[in-house]
N, C-alpha and C positions, 0 to 999 in steps of 0.2 A: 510504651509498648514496643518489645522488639520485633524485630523483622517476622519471627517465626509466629509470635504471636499475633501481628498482623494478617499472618496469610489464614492462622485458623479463624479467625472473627471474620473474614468475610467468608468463608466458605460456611461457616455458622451461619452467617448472617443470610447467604445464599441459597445454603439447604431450608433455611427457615422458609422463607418465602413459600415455596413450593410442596404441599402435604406430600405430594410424588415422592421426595426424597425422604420421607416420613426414616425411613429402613437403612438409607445409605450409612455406610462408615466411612469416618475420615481415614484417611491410610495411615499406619505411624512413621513410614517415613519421609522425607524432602520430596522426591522426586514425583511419589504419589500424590501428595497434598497438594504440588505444583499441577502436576496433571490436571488432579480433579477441580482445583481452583479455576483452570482457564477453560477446560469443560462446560464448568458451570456460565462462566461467560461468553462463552460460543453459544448455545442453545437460549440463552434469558431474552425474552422478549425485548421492545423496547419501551418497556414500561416505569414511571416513575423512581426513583431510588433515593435513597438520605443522604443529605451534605456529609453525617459523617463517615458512611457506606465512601463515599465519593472522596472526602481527606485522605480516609485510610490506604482506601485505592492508592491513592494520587503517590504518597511516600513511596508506597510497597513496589511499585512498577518502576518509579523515578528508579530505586535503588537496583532491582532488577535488569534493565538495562542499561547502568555505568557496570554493572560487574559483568552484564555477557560482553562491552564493551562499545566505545562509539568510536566511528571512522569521521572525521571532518570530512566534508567536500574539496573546501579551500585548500587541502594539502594534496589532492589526488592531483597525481600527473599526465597533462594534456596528452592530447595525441598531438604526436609529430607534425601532421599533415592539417591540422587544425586544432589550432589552441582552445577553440572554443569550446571542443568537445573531448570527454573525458571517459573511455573505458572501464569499467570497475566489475571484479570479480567478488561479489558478498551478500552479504544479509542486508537487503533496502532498510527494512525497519531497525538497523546499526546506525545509518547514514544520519551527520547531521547538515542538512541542509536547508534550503528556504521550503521545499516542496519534494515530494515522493510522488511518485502517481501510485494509486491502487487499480488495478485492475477488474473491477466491481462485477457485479451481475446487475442484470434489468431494476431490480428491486433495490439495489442500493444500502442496503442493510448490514451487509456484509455476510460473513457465512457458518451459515449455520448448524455446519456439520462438527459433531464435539474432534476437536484434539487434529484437524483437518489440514497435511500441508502446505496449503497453498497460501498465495501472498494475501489474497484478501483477509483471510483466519488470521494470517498472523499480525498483520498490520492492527486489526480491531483491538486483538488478546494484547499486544502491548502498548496501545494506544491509551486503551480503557472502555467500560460501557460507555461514555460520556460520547464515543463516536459516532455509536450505533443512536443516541438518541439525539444525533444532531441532524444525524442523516435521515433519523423518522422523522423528525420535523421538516425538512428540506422537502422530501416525497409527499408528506402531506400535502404542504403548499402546493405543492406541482399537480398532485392530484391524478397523476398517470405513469407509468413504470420508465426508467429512463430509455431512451433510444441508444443505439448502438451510435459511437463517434462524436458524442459530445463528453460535457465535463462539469463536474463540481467541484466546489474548493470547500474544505471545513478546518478548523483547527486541527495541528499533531496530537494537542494533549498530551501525553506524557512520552509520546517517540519524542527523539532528537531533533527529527525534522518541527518544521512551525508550523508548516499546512500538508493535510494530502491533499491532493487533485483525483477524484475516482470519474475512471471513464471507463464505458463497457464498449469491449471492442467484439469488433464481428465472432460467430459463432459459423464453423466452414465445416456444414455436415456435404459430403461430396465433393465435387471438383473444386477447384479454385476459382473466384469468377472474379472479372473486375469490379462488382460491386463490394466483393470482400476485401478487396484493394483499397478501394476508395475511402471505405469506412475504417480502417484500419491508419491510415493517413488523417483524416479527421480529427482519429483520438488523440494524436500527434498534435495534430493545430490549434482544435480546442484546448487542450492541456498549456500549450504555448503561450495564446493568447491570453487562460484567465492569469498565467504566473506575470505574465508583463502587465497586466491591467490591475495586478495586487503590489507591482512595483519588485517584483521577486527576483534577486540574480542568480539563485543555482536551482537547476532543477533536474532531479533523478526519473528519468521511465526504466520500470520493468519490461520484460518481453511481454508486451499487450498479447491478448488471444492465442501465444502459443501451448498452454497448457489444457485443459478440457474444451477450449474453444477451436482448440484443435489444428487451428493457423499455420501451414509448413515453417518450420524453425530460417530457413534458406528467406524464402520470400518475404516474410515478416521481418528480418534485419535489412534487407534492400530498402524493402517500404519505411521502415524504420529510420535510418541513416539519409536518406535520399531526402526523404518531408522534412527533416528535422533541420538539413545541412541548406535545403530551398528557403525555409520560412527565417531561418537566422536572415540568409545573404538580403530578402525584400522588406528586415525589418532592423536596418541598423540602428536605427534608434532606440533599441527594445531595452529594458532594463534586463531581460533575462541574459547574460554575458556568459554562462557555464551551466552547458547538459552534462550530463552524465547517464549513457548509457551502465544499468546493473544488469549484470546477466548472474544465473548461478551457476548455471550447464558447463563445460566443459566445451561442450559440441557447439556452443552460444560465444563462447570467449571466441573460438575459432572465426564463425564466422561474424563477429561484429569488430576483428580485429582484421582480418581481411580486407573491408570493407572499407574500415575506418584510415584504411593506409594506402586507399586510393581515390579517385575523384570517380564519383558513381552518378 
């Protein structure tokens, strides 16, 4: 089966599921059929799926992210001021590293809006379903929606990365308060502690809570750089030896470069 033929058997297999898309057309070109492919896997429940649904996937995605590209961790260049940590301007779900963080919501599921930019949609769309149904089982167990500042770990699946880490961090409707502070730092430590308790040496955070959760871009790299650069210095022992701050913004590089080249 080649590549092309791949991506139409599961959007077949996709649209089959559902009598909803009884009507739909596949697109005839690339760009469409990729569209509607990861569409369909944003919105799909997380309900059972076939080992060979699951194979095909697994190729089709492997291949899709060696050609949009992967960035090693271990080749990114330290910060000056602290070897241990590493700036990086890019696409997280590029990164291959021991761990990513995903930025989650309370449900853990990931997100469910079709073709949707944000890191959680993307992280799932090139992970695989396999993520969304690891996570439904995680939340079953739990039995209640996750709280704001802690963390889970589940397989990459088919990113680069080997694990994500998804923590929900604060949601700041109004002023800034120190409890949005606090919880914001949390996601930080919990995230920290499960990579060192999995044995893990590199680990990537996104800008937790500053996109819909609304988190000022300024405060949320202080608290970011500050938790990050305390819990290194009171855990020399840790296996985790290389953060990697990812930012994509511009106005992000700025200030987590700032930051990162002084003692805060």
């Amino acid at each position: 089966m080649t590549h092309e033929e791949q991506r139409i058997w599961m959007i077949r297999y996709l649209l089959d599921e559902n009598p909803c898309y009884e009507q739909e057309r596949i697109p005839d070109d690339i760009q469409g059929q990729k569209n509607l492919l990861r569409a369909l896997m944003n919105v799909r429940m997380p309900d059972p799926i076939s080992d060979e649904f699951l194979r095909i996937q697994d190729k089709y995605l492997q291949e899709e992210n060696r050609a949009a590209g992967i960035t090693d961790a271990d080749g990114l260049e330290p910060c000056r001021t602290d070897r241990r940590l590493v700036l990086w301007q890019g696409d997280i779900t590029a990164l291959k590293a021991d761990a990513i963080t995903n930025p989650a919501n309370s449900a853990l599921l990931g997100c469910f809006r079709n073709l949707h930019n944000c890191v959680d949609n993307l992280i799932h769309s090139k992970a695989g379903i396999q993520l969304r149904l690891r996570c439904s089982e995680i939340m079953e167990e739990q039995g209640h929606e996750e709280p704001a500042g802690r963390a889970k770990i589940t397989p990459g699946y088919n990113l680069p990365a080997r694990y994500v880490l998804h923590t929900v961090g604060p949601i700041v409707n109004g002023p800034l308060t120190r409890r949005h502070r606090e919880l914001l730092a949390s996601c930080y430590r919990s995230c920290l502690e499960l990579a060192s308790e999995h044995h893990l040496n590199s680990l990537a955070f996104c800008c937790i809570s500053t996109g819909v959760f609304m988190f000022p871009q300024k405060e949320a790299a202080e608290t970011a750089v500050r938790t990050v650069r305390g819990w290194l210095d009171t855990h020399p022992d840790t296996s985790v030896k290389r953060v990697i701050f990812n930012v994509y913004k511009d106005e992000d590089l700025r200030l987590y470069d700032a930051l990162l080249n002084q003692k805060i």
